[in-house]
C-alpha positions as CSV (number, residue, x, y, z in Angstrom):
1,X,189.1,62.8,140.7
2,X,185.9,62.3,143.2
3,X,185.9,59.5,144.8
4,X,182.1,59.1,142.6
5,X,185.1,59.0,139.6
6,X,183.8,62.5,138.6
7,X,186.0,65.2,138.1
8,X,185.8,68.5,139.9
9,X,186.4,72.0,139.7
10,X,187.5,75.2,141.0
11,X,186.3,79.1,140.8
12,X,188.9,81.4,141.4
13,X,187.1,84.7,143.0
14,X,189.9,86.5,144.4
15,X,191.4,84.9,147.4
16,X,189.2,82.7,147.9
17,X,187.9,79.6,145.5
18,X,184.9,77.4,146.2
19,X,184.9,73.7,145.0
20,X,182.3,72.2,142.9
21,X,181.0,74.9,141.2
22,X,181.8,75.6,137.0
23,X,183.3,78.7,135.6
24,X,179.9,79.9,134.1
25,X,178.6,80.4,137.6
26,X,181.5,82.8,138.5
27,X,179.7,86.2,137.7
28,X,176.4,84.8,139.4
29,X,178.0,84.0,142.0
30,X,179.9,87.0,142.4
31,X,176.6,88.8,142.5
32,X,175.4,86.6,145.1
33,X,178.0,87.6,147.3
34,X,178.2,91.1,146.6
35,X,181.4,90.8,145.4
36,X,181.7,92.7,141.9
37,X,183.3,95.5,141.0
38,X,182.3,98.4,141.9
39,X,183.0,102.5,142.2
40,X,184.9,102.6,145.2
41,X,186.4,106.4,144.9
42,X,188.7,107.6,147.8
43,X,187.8,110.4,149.0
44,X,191.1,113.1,149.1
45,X,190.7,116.4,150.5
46,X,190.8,117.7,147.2
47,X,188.0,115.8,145.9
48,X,185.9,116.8,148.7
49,X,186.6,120.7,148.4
50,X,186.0,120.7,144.6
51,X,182.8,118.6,145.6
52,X,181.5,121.1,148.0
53,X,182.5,124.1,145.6
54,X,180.8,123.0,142.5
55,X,177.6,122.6,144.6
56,X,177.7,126.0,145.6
57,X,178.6,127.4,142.3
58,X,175.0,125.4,141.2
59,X,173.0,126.2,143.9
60,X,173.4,129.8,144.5
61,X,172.6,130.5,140.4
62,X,169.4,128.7,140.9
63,X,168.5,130.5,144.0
64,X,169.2,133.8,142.2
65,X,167.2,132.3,139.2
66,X,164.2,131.5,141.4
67,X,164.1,134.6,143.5
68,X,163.8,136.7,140.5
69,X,161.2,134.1,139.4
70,X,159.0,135.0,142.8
71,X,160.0,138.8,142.9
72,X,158.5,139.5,139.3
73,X,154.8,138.3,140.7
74,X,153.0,141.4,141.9
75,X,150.9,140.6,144.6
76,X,147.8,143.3,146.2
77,X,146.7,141.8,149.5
78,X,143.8,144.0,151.7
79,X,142.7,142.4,155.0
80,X,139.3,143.2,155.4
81,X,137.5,141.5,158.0
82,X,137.9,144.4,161.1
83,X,137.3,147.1,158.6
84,X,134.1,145.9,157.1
85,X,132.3,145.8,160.4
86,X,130.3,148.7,161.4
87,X,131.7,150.8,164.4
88,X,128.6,150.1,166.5
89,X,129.4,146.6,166.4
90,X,133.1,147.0,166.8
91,X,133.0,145.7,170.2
92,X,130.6,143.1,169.5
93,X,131.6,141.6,165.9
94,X,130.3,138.0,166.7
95,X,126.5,139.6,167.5
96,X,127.1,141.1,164.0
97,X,127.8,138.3,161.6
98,X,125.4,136.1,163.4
99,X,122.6,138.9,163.0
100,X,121.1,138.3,159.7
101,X,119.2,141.5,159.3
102,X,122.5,143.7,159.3
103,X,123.9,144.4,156.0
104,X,127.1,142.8,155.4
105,X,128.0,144.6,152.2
106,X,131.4,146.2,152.6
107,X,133.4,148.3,149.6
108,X,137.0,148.1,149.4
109,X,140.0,150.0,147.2
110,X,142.5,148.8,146.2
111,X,145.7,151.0,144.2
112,X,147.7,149.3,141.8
113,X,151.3,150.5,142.0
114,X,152.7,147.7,139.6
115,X,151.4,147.0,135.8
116,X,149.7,143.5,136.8
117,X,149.5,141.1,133.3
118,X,146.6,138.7,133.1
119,X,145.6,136.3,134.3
120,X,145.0,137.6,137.6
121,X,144.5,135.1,140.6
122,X,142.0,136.1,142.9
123,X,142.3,134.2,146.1
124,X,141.1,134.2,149.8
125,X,143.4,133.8,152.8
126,X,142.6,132.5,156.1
127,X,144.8,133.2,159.0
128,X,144.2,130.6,162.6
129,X,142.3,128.8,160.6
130,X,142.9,125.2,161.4
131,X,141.6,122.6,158.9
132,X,143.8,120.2,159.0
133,X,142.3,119.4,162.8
134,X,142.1,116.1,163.1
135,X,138.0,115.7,164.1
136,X,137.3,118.2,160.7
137,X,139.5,116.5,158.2
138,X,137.6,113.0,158.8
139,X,133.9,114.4,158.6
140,X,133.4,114.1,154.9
141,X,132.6,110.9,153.2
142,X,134.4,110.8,149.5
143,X,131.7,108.0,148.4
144,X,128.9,110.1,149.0
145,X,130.6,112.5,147.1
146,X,131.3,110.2,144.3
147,X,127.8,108.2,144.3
148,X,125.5,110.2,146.2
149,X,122.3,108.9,147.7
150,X,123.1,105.8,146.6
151,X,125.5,105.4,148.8
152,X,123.8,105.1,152.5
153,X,126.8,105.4,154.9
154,X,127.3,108.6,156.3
155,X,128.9,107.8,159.6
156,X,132.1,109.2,158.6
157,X,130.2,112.6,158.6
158,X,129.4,112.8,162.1
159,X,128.1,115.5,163.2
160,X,126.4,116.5,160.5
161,X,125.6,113.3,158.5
162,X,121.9,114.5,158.4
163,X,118.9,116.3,159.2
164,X,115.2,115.9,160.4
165,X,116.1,112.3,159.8
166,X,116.9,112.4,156.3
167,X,120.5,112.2,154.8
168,X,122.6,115.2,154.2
169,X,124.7,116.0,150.7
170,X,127.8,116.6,150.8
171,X,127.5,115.7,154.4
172,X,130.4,116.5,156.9
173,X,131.7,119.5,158.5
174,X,134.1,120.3,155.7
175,X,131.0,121.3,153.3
176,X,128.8,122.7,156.2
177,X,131.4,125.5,156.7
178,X,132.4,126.1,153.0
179,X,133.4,130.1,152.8
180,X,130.6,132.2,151.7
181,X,132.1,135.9,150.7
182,X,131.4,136.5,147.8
183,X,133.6,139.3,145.6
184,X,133.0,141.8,142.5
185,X,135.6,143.9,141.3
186,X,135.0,147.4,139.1
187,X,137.3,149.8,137.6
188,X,136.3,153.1,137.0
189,X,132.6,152.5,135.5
190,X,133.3,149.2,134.1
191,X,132.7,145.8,136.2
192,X,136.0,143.8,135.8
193,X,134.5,140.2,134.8
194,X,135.9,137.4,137.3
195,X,136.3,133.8,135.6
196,X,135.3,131.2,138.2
197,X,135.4,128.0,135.8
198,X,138.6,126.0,136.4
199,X,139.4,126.8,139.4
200,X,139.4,123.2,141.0
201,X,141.7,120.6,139.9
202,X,141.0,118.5,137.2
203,X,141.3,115.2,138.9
204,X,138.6,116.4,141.5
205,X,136.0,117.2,139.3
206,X,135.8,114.4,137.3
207,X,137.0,111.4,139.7
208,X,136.5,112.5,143.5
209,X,133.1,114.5,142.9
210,X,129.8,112.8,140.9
211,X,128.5,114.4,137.5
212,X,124.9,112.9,138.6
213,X,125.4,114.1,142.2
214,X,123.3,117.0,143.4
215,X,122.9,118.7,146.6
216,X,120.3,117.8,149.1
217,X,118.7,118.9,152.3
218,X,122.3,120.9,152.5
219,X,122.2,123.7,154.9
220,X,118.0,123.4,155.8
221,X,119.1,122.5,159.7
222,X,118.8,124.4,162.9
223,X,122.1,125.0,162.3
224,X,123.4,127.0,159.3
225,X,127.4,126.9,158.9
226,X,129.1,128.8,155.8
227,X,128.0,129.0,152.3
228,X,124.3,126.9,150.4
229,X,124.0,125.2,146.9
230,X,122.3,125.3,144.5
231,X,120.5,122.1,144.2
232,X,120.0,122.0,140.3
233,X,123.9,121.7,139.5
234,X,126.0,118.5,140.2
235,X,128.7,118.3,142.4
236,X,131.1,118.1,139.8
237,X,130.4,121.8,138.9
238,X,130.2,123.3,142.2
239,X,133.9,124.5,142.0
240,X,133.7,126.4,144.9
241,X,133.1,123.7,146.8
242,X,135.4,121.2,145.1
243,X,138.0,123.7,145.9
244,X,137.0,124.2,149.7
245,X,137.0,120.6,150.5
246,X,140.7,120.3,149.4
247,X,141.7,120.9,152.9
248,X,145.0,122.6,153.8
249,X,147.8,121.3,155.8
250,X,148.4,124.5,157.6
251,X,146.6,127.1,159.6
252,X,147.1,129.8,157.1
253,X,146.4,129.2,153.4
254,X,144.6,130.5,150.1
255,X,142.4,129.1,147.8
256,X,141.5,130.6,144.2
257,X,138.3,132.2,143.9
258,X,138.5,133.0,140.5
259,X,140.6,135.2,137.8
260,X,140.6,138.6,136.6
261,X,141.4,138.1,132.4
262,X,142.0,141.9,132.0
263,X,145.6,143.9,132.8
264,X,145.2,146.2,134.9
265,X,147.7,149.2,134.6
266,X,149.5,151.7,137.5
267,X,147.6,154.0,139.4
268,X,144.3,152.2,138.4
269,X,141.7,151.9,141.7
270,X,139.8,148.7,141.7
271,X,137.0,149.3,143.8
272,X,135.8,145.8,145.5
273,X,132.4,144.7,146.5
274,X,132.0,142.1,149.2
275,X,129.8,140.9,150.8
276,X,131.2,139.8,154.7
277,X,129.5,136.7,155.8
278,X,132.3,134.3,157.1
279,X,132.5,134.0,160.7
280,X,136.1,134.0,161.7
281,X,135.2,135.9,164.6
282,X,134.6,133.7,166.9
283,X,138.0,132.0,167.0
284,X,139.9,135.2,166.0
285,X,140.7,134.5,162.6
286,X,141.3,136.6,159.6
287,X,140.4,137.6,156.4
288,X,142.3,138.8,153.3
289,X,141.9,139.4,149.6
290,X,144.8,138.6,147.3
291,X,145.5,139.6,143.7
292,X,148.3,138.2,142.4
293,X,150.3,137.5,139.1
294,X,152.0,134.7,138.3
295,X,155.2,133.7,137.1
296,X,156.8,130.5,134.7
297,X,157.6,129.1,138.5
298,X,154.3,129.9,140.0
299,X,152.8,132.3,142.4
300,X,154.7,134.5,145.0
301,X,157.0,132.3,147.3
302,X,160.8,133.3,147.9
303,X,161.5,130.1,150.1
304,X,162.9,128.0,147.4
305,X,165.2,130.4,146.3
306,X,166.3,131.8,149.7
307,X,166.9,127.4,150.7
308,X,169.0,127.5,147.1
309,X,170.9,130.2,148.3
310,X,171.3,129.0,151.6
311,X,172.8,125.4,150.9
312,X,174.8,127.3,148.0
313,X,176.6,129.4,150.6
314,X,176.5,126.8,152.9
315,X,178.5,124.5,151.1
316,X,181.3,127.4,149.9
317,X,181.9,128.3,153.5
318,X,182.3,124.7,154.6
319,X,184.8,124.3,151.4
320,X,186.6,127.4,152.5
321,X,187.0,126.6,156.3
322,X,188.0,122.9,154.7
323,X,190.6,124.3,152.2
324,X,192.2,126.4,155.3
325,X,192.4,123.4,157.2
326,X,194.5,121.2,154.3
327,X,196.2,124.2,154.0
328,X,197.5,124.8,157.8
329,X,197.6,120.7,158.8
330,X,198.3,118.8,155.0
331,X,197.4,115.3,155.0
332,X,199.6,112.7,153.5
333,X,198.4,110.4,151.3
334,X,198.9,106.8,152.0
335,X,199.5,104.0,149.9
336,X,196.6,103.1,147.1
337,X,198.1,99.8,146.6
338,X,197.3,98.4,150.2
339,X,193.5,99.1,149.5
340,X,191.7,96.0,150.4
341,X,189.8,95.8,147.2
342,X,193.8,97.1,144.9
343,X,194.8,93.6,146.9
344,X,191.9,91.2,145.7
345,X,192.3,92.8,141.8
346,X,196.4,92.4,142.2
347,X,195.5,88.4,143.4
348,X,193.2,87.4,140.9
């Protein structure tokens, strides 16, 4: 009895039991106090080799898996930018994209030594090519993009938030230099048609870029960067540009140009027309073409299966070297029962 003449009561919860409290409050309180059961597994040295082997025996199948993945993609890749300039200008090459009146057209061929099965990605790779600086990334303003004129601030566009005092869209470097090759592709006497609708992400086109949106005053300054628009189609169709202003994290990347929806077959010569008007001469970039299949993983890229295979070895030879060791120096097990939480269960 209290001294109130109430009566009291006692929890049990292992060793310890706390006054005042009723038996339906137990579990809650157990939770409270982290104290429920739980997994507690000891770890043996067998239990930690099998662990280690049955990750390798799972990672290095799916390494295999994806690496086969990968290798089936057949890839054509042609770096043209030194070879499409002419040799008087070979020791000048900036003079020569800058001059306007020199013909940039430029014919390429290309052998294919695989059968390639549509759809065929066409892409274009930039090598040095640094857009994820800090100072390019941030010129571009994603309401303009979304509203248009409506939508008055530009600042985030500096430099090029305008022109002859009137507002530029898309404003921002990132538009000003969109890539301006252009690419058409024949075999034998037939033009190879090139789909260049959905090539941009879906999400972009209809939420970051407006269907009433259309270009204005865009590339009419003193200073002209990459490739115009046409001023009669929305944003939201301008999949070039959609695509160009997904910027890339590293200083060599691809983006899709369009797709090839015919299969071309061994020892056919696709003969491509371009036209070279990108400067990446004046930082010492690159420029390359890319045809490429795909595969049920994606497009060409052995570094998930090689990591697979990697962490699959990795974790055979550490079970190995491990296995030797119990071997030479055995460990003897102790006791179970004197397990701190094999006490508290034995109590209660």
């Amino acid at each position: 009895m209290d001294p109130d003449g109430g009566s009291s009561s006692t929890v049990s919860t292992g060793a310890k039991e706390i006054p005042g409290r009723s038996t339906r409050h137990g579990a809650f309180y157990q939770f409270t106090q982290q104290n429920l059961p739980a997994c507690k597994p000891v770890l043996t040295p067998a239990a930690v080799i099998s662990t280690f082997l049955l990750m390798g025996f799972i990672f290095i199948p799916v390494g295999l898996i994806t690496l086969r993945a990968s290798n089936s993609v057949i890839e054509m890749v042609d770096r043209y930018d030194a070879d499409c300039v002419p040799e008087e200008f070979r020791s000048n090459k900036i003079a020569y994209i800058k001059d306007d009146s020199i013909d940039k057209n430029c014919s390429r061929f290309l052998k294919v030594l695989k059968p390639m099965r549509a759809p065929i990605y066409i892409y274009y790779q930039l090598d040095n090519y640094y857009q994820n600086h800090r100072r390019y990334v941030k010129s571009r303003s994603d309401f303009q993009l979304l509203h248009g004129l409506k939508y008055n601030d530009t600042s985030p566009c500096k430099p090029l938030e305008s022109s002859h005092d009137l507002p530029i869209v898309p404003c921002g470097l990132i538009a000003w230099s969109m890539f301006n090759d252009t690419y058409t592709f024949t075999r034998g006497p037939s033009l190879l048609k090139v789909n260049r609708k959905n090539i941009a992400w879906k999400s972009d086109r209809e939420s970051k870029f407006g269907k009433h949106v259309y270009p204005f005053n865009f590339q009419n300054g003193t200073l002209i960067g990459g490739g115009k628009l046409d001023p009669s189609i929305p944003l939201s169709d301008q999949e070039d540009l959609i695509v160009w202003m997904r910027t890339a994290a590293l200083p060599s990347f691809r983006k899709l140009y369009g797709r090839i929806e015919e299969n071309l077959d061994v020892d056919d010569v696709i003969v491509v027309h371009l036209q070279n008007n990108y400067n990446t001469y004046s930082f010492g970039g690159k420029k390359k073409l890319v045809l490429s299949t795909s595969s049920w993983l994606g497009g060409k890229n052995d570094f998930l299966g090689v990591a697979n295979l990697f962490v699959g070895g990795f974790c055979i030879v550490i079970s190995i070297i491990f296995l030797l060791l119990h071997v030479k120096n055995p460990r003897h097990y102790g006791d179970t029962t004197y397990l701190s939480w094999s006490r508290k269960n034995s109590a209660s």
